[in-house]
N, C-alpha and C positions, 0 to 999 in steps of 0.2 A: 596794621602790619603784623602784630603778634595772632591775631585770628588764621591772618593769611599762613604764616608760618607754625601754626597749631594746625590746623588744615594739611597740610605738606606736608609735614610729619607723620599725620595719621594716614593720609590717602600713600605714601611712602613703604609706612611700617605693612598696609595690607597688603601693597603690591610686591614686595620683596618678601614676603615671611613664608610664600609657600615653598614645600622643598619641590627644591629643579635639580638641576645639572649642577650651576653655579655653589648654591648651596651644601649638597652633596661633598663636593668637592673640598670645599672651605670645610666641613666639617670633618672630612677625614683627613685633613692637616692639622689641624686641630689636637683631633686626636693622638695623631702620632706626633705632636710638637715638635712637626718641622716646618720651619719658615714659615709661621703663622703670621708676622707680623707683614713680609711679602705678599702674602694671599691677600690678607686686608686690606692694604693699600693699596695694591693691584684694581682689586674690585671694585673699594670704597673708592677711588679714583675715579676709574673708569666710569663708574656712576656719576660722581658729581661731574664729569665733562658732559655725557651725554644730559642729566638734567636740567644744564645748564645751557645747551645747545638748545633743548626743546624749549625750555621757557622763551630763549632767544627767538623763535618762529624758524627752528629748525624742522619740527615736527611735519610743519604744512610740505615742503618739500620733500621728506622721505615719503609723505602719503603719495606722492607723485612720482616717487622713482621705484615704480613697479618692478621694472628689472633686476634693481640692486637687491630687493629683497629677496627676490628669487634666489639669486647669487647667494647671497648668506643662506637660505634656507638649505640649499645645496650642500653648502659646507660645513652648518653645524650638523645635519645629520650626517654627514661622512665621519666629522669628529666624535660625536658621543656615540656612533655606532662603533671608531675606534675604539676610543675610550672604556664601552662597556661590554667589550667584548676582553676587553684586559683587566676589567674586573673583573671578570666570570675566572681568568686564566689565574690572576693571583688568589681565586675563591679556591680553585683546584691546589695550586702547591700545595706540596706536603712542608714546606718548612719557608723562613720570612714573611709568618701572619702575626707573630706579636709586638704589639708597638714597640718593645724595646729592640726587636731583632730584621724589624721590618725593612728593606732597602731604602734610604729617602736621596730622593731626587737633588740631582744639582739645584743650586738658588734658581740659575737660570731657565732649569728646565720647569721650576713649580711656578716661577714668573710665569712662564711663556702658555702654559696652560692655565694659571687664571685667568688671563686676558684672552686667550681660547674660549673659554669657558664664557665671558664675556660679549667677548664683538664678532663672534660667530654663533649667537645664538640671537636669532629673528626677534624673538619674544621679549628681550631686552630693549630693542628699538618705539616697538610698540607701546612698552609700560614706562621707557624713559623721555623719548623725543615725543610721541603723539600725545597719550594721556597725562605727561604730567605737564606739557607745552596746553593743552587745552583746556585744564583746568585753569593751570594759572591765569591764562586769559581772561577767565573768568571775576579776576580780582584788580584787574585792572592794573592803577601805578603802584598795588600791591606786590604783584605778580613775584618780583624777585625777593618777598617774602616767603611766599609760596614754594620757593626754588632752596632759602636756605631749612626751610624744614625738612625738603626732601632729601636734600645733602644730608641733612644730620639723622635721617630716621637710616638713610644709607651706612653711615660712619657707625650708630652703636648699632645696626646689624648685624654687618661680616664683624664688628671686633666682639659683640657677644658674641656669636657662634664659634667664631675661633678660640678666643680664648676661654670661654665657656664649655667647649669641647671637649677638654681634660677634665670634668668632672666623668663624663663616662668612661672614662679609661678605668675605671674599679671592672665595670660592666664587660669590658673587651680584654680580660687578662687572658682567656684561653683563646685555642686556635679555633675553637669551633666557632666560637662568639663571632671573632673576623670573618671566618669562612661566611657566616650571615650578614654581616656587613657587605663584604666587597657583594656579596652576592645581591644585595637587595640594594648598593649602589650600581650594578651591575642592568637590575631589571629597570631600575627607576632613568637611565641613560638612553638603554634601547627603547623603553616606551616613548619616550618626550620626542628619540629619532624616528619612528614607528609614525609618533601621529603628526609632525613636522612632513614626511614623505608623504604620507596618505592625505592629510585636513589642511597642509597647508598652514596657511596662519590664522584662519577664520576661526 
């Protein structure tokens, strides 16, 4: 059981640690320490339902509902095309770029886009219901071993990066710093929408 759940952990920590959208996002909440601990639990939720569905043999079924992922694939690039196109816009303001003067979002509105950020992006399905649903199979009456490692490499993920975030805030005192920020959260949104439109999910 602890092998299975060392295993989980690692195969977790690699699949979640690249930066995406998700990431992104969680980090520049972070930064501006607002409703970080929303972000986190939003995310770190959302992930432990879905790797817990996939362990479940939820994963064999999404491979078979071709259509639905269409659907999502549709919808997260509508959103991060929204999304990073409103980074480019807050990249341009002349004024509301430093963290203390920044606008911050209702609770509900930074909820509603972590879970955006989440269960409208394709690529979540695939690293949460399929791959980690298929490894675990592979550990047999382990398996839900497997599933509490991935949870937990989930939970001190988004809570390092969130609350680890505020150490770059020395780095983001001036407006230009931001302006590089939103801007290069801005490129890193429409590329992931860029190659979701064009590659699909292959």
């Amino acid at each position: 059981m602890l092998t299975a759940s060392l295993a989980g952990l690692l195969t977790g920590l690699t699949l979640i640690v690249a930066i995406g959208s998700q990431n992104a996002y969680v980090l520049r909440q972070g930064i501006l320490r607002s409703h970080i601990l929303v972000v986190v639990a939003v995310c770190a939720a959302s992930d432990l339902i879905l790797i817990c569905a996939g362990v479940g043999g939820m994963g064999a079924v999404v491979e078979r509902a071709g259509w639905v992922m269409e659907v999502l694939r549709w919808l997260g690039v509508a959103f991060l095309g929204w999304y990073g196109i409103g980074s480019f816009r807050r990249a341009l303001r002349p004024s509301g770029l430093d963290a203390a003067d920044a606008p911050a979002d209702s609770l509900l509105r930074v909820a509603a886009k972590a879970a955006a950020f989440t269960w409208l992006n394709p690529h979540v399905y695939i690293d949460t219901l399929v791959l980690h649903g298929s490894i675990a199979a592979t550990y047999g009456a382990a398996r839900w071993g497997f599933a509490v490692g991935g949870c937990l490499a989930s939970i001190i993920w988004f809570a390092g990066l969130g609350y680890g975030a505020r150490l770059l805030a020395p780095l983001l005192a001036s407006r230009r710093a931001w302006r590089v920020l939103d801007s290069l959260i801005g490129v890193t949104m429409l590329a992931i929408a860029g190659g979701l439109a064009v590659g699909g999910l292959g």
